[in-house]
C-alpha positions as protocol buffer text, in pm:
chain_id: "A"
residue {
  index: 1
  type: UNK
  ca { x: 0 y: 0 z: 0 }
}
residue {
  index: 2
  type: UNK
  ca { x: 147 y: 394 z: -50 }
}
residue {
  index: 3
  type: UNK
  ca { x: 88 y: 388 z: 316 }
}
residue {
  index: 4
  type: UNK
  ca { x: 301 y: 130 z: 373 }
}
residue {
  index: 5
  type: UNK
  ca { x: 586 y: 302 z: 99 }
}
residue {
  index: 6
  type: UNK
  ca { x: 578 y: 645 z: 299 }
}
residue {
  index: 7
  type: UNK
  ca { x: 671 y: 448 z: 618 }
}
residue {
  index: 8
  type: UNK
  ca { x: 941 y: 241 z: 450 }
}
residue {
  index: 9
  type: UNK
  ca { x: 1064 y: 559 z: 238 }
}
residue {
  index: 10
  type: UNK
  ca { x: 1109 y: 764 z: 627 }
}
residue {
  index: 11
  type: UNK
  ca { x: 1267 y: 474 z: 795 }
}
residue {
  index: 12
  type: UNK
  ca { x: 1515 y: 480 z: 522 }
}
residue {
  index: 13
  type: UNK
  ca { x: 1561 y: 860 z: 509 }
}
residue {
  index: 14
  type: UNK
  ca { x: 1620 y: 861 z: 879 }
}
residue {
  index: 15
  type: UNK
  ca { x: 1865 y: 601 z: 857 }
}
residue {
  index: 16
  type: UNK
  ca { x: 2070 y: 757 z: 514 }
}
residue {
  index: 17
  type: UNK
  ca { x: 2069 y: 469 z: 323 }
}
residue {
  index: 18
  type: UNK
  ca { x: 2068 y: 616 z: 16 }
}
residue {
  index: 19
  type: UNK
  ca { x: 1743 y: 488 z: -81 }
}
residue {
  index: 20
  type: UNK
  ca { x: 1538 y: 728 z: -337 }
}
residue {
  index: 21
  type: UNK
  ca { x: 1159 y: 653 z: -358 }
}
residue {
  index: 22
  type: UNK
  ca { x: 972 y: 764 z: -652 }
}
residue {
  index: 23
  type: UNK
  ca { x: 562 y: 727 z: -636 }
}
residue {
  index: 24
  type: UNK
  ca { x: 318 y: 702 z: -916 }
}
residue {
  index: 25
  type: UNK
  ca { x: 9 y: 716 z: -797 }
}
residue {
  index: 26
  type: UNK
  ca { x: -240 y: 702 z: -1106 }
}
residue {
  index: 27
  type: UNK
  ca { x: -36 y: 362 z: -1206 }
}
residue {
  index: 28
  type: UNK
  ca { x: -113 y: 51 z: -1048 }
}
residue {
  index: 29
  type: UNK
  ca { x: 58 y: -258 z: -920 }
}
residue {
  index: 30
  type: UNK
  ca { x: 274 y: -395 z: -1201 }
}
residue {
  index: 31
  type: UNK
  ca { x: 252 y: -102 z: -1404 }
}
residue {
  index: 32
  type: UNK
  ca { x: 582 y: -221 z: -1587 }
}
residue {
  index: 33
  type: UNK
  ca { x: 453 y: -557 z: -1734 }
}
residue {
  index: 34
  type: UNK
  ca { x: 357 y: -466 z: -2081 }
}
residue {
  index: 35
  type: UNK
  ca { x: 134 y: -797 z: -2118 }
}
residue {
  index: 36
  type: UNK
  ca { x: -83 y: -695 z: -1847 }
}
residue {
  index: 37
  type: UNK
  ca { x: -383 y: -415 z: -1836 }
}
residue {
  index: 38
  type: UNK
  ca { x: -222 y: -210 z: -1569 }
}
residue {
  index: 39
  type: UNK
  ca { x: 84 y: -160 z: -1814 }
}
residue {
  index: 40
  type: UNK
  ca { x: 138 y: 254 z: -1823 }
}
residue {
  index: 41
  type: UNK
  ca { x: 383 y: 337 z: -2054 }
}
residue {
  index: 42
  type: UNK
  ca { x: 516 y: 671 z: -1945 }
}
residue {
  index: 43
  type: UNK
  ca { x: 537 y: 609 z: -1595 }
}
residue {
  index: 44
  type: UNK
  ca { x: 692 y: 217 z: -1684 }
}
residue {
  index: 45
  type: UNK
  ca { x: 964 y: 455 z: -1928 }
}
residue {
  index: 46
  type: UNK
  ca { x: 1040 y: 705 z: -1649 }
}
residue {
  index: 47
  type: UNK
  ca { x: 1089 y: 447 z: -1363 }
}
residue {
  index: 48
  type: UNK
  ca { x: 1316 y: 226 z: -1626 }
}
residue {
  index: 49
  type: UNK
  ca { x: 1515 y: 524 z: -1679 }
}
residue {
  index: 50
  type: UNK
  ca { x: 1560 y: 633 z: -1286 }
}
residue {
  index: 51
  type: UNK
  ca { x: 1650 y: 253 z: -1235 }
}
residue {
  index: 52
  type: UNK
  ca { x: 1932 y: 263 z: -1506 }
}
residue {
  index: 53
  type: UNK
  ca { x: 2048 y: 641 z: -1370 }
}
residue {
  index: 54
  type: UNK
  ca { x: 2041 y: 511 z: -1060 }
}
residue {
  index: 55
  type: UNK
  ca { x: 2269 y: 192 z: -1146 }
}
residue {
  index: 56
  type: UNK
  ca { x: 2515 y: 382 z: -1253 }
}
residue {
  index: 57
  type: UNK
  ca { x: 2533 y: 635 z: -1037 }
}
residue {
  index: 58
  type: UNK
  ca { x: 2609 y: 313 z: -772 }
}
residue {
  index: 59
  type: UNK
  ca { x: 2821 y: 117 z: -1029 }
}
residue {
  index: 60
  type: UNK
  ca { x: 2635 y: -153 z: -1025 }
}
């Protein structure tokens, strides 16, 4: 639930891990599965491309 997400995303905060939360909350669960209904393209494009930024920012 977001409720759920806000209290994971200030435990993290508080403890600096580096964590970076990013909500979209007009796209349901599995928004990124393109062979489902929920699939939302822009929001599955813009959390693709924060997960790749973020990657390499960690050199992973």
């Amino acid at each position: 639930s977001l409720d759920s997400v806000r209290q994971m995303e200030s435990a993290l905060t508080k403890g600096h891990s580096g964590s970076e939360f990013h909500v979209y909350e007009q796209a349901g669960h599995a928004f990124h599965a393109d062979y489902r209904p929920g699939y939302s393209a822009p929001e599955a494009i813009d959390g693709w491309q924060r997960s790749l930024t973020w990657l390499r920012q960690h050199g992973v």
